[in-house]
N, C-alpha and C positions, 0 to 999 in steps of 0.2 A: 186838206187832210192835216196839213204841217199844223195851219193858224189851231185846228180842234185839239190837235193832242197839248200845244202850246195852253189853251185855255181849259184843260184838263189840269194840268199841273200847275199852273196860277191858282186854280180852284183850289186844287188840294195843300198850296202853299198855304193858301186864304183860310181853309177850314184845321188845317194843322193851325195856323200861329192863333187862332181865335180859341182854339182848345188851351192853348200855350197859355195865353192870358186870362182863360177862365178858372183854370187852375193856378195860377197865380195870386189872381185876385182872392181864387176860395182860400188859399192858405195864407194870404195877406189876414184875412177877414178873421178866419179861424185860430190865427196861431197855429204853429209844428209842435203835433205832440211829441215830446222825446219819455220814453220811460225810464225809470229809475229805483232803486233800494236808498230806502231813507232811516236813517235812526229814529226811531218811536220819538224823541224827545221835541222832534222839527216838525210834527203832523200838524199842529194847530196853527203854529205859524204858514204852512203850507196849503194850508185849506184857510188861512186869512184872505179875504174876498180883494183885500186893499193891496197885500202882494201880488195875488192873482190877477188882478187888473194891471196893475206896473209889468207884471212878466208878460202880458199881452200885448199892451198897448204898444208900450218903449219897443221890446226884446222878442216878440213875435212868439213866446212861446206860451205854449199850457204842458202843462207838467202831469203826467198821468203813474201815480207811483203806488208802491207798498213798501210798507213797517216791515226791517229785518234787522237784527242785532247786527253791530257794525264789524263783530269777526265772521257773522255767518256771512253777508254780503262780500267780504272780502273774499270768501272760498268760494263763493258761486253766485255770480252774477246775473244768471238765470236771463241773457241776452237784452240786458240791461243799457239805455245810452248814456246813463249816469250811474256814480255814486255817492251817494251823501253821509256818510258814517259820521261819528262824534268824536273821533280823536286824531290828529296828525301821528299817533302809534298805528293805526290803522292803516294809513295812507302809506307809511314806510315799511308796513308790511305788503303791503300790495307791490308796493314798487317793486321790493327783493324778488317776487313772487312772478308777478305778470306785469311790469314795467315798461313793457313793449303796447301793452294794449294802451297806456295813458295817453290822451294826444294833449291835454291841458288840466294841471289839477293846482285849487289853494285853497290856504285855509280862510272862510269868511266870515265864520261868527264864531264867540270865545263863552266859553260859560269856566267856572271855576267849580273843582269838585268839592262838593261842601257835605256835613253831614248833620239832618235834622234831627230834631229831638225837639222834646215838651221843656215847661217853664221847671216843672219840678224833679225832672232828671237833671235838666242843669243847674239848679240851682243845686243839687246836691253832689254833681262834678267839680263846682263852683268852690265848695268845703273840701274837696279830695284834693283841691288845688291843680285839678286835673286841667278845669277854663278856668279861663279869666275872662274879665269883662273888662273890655277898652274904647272908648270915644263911643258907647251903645253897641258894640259887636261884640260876638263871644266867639273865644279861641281857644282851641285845643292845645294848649303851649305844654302839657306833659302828654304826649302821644304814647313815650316806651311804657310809660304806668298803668294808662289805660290798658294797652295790649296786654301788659303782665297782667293784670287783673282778670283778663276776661281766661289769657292760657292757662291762669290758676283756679280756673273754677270759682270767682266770687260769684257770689248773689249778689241783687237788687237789695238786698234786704240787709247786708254788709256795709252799703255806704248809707244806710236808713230810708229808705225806699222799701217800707215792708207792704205797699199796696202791690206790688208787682212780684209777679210768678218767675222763679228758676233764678240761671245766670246769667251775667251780666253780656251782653252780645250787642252788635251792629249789624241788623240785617241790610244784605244787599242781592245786586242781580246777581247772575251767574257768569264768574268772570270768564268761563271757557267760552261765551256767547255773546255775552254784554258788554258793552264800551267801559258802563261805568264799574262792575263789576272789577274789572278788566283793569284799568285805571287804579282800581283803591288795593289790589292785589300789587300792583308794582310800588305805588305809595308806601304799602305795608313794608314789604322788602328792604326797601332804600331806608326806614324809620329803623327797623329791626336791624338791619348794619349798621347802626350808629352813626345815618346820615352820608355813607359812604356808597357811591352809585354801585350795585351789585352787579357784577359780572358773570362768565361762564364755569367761574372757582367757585366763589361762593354765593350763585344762585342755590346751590342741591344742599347748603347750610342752613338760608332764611326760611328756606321754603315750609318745612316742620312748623315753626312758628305762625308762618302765612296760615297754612291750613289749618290748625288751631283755628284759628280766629274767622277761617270760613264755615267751619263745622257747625260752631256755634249760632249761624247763621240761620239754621234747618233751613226750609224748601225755599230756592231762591229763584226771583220772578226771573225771564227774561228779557223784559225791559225795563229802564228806568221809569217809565211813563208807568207803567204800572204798578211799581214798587212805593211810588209816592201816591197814587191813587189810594193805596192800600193804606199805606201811611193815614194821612187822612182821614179814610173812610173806618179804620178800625182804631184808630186812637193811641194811646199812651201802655197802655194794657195788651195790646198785641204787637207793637211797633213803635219800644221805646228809642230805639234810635234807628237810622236808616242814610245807608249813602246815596249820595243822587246831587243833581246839579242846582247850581244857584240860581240858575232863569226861572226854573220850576215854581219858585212860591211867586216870584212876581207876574207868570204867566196866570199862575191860581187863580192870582189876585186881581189882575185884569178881567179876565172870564165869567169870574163868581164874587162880584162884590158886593154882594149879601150875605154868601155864608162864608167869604173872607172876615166880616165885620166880629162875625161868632169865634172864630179861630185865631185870631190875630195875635191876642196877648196870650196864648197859650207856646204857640209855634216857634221856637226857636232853630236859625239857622248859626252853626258850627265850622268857624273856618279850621280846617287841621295846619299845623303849622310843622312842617312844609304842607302847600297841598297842591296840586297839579294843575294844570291849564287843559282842561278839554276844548280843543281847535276844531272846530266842524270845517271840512273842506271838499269843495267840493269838485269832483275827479269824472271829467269830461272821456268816456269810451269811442267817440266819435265825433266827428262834424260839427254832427246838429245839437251838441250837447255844448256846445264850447262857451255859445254866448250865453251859458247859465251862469259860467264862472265870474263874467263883467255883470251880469244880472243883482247878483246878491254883492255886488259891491254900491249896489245905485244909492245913496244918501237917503232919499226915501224906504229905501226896505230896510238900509242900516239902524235908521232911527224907530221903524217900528217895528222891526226886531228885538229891541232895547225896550221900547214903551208899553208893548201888548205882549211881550213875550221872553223878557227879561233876558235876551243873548247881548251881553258886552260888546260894541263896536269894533271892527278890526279897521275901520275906517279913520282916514285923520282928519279932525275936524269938524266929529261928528261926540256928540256928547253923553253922558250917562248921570242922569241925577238920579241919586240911589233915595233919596226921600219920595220917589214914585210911589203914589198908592198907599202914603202911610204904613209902609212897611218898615218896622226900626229895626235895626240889628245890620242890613247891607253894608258890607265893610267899605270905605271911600275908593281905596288903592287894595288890588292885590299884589301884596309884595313878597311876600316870605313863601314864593317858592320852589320847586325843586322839580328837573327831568327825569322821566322813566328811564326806565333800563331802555339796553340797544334791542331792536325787534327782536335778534336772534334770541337775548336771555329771556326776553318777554314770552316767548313762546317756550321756549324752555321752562318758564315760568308755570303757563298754563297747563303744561304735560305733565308737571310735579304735583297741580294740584288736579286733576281728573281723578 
C-alpha cells in the first residue's frame, strides 16, 4: 500500500513538472505578451516585423498594444503592463500622480519638435525674416513675430501668399490630449516670457497669448500621427503649417518612397528656435514589462528606429546620418534648445487652455 501511494505521487510529481515545461517551452516559443498604451507616433515602428522579431527572439516578448494620447494614457491606464507616451513631461507627470505603480521607467528614443510647412510659405517667412536658412535647414529664429502676427489677426495674404485663405495659423493636436500638442503649448509659453521658464505666477499671464495661437488652430486632431497624415494628404491649402515631430517625414519617407519622390522638394521641415526634446520612455507597470526597457536600448532596434522611422538614438555609439533617404533640410546637431515648464505649471497650463 505504502510503495502505491509512493508511486502515485512520483506520478503526479512526473505529470506536474512535464506540464511545468510544457508551458515553459510554449512561452519560450511564443514570447510573454505584456500589454500596453503607445503614443500614435511609435505604431509603425512597432508593427516593424524587424523589431518584432528582435523583441521575440532576444527579449522573449510580443507586445500586444493600442494608440492613446500620452496625457490620456497617463490618467488611465486601462490595466495596462506598459507605457509608452512621447514626452519625459508625461512620465513626470505620472510620477507626481501614481509613482508607486513604476517598477522601471526611461527615456529610449528622442525626436525633436519641429514644424512643417511648404516650399512657398517658407520662402515667404524667409522675407518676414521670420526663417532663415543655415547649412540646408530652415529655422524659426524670430518666433515672438511669428506669434505676434498670428495674435494680430494677419492673413496669408499680408506676407503675399494671396493663394491661401484666412489667417495666418499653426495647426496642431490637442494639447489637453496630445503629447505634441502639449509640448508646442509649453514651447509657446516659455517663447511668450521672453525665454524665461514660466512658473506658477506667470503661467495665468502667457496663457492669453497661448490660446490665441491655439484658436487659431480650429479642429485639432488627437494624434500626431494624424495631423501629418492630414498635413500631406490635404496640402498647402488646408494645412499651411502644422506641428509634429521630426521622425515623421523620415518614417514617410521610408514607407512611401514613391510618393516621397512627388513631395520631397515641396515639404519643408522648421526647427523653432528654442524647440523641445520629445523623449519617448518607456515606463514598466510590472514584471513582465521590465525587459522592454533593456529591449528598446538593443543597437539593433536603435539603429532601425533611426533608419525606418526617423527616432534619434538615445544610444552611445550608435549613429544618425540625417542625408537618409535624400531628405535635405534635417538639421546635423540639435542644439538651441530649451525645458518645459515644471509638471505642476504644465498642467496648470492645460486647465487655462480647456
Amino acid at each position: 500500500m505504502k510503495n502505491r501511494i509512493i508511486g502515485i505521487v512520483i506520478l503526479i510529481v512526473v505529470v506536474v513538472a512535464s506540464l511545468v515545461i510544457y508551458f515553459v517551452q510554449k512561452q519560450s516559443i511564443q514570447g510573454v505578451t505584456i500589454k500596453g498604451l503607445v503614443g500614435g507616433e511609435k505604431t509603425l515602428l512597432l508593427d516593424d516585423e524587424y523589431v518584432k522579431k528582435i523583441l521575440k527572439d532576444k527579449y522573449n516578448l510580443v507586445l500586444d498594444y493600442s494608440k492613446s494620447g500620452s496625457l490620456e494614457m497617463i490618467n488611465d491606464e486601462k490595466g495596462s503592463d506598459f507605457l509608452f507616451p512621447s514626452s519625459q513631461l508625461a512620465l513626470d507627470m505620472y510620477k507626481e500622480k501614481k509613482g508607486k505603480n513604476i517598477l522601471k521607467a526611461e527615456s529610449v528614443l528622442n525626436s525633436p519638435l519641429v514644424i512643417y510647412s511648404w516650399d512657398t510659405v517658407t520662402d515667404a517667412l524667409i522675407k518676414q525674416k521670420i526663417i532663415q536658412k543655415e547649412d540646408n535647414s530652415y529655422y524659426i529664429v524670430d518666433f515672438p513675430k511669428l506669434i505676434d502676427m498670428i495674435e494680430k489677426n494677419k492673413k496669408w495674404s499680408d506676407i503675399g501668399l494671396n493663394q491661401l485663405y484666412g489667417d495666418i495659423s499653426v495647426n496642431t493636436t490637442d494639447p489637453t490630449r496630445s503629447n505634441s500638442g502639449n509640448m508646442f503649448a509649453g514651447l509657446l509659453s516659455v517663447v511668450i516670457n521672453n525665454g524665461t521658464m514660466v512658473d506658477e505666477t506667470s503661467v495665468s499671464v502667457v496663457a492669453p497669448k497661448v490660446k490665441a495661437v491655439f484658436q487659431k488652430s480650429g479642429y485639432m486632431e488627437s494624434s500626431s500621427d494624424d495631423i501629418f497624415e492630414q498635413y500631406l494628404k490635404t496640402g498647402v491649402g488646408a494645412k499651411p503649417m502644422i506641428v509634429g515631430y521630426e521622425n515623421q517625414v523620415v518614417e514617410f519617407a521610408a514607407q512611401n518612397p514613391e510618393i516621397w519622390k512627388t513631395l520631397k522638394d515641396k515639404v519643408r521641415v522648421l526647427y523653432p528656435v528654442p524647440t523641445v526634446w520629445s523623449s519617448h520612455p518607456v515606463i514598466a507597470l510590472n514584471s513582465k514589462a521590465v525587459g522592454l526597457v533593456k529591449a528598446f536600448k538593443d543597437k539593433d532596434i536603435q539603429n532601425n528606429a533611426w533608419e525606418k522611422h526617423g527616432f534619434r538614438n538615445s544610444v552611445i555609439n550608435t549613429k544618425n546620418d540625417t542625408k537618409i533617404y535624400g531628405i535635405t533640410g534635417l538639421s546635423k546637431q540639435i542644439n538651441r534648445v530649451t525645458s518645459l515648464p515644471k509638471p505642476k505649471v504644465m498642467e496648470m497650463l492645460i486647465q487655462l487652455l480647456k
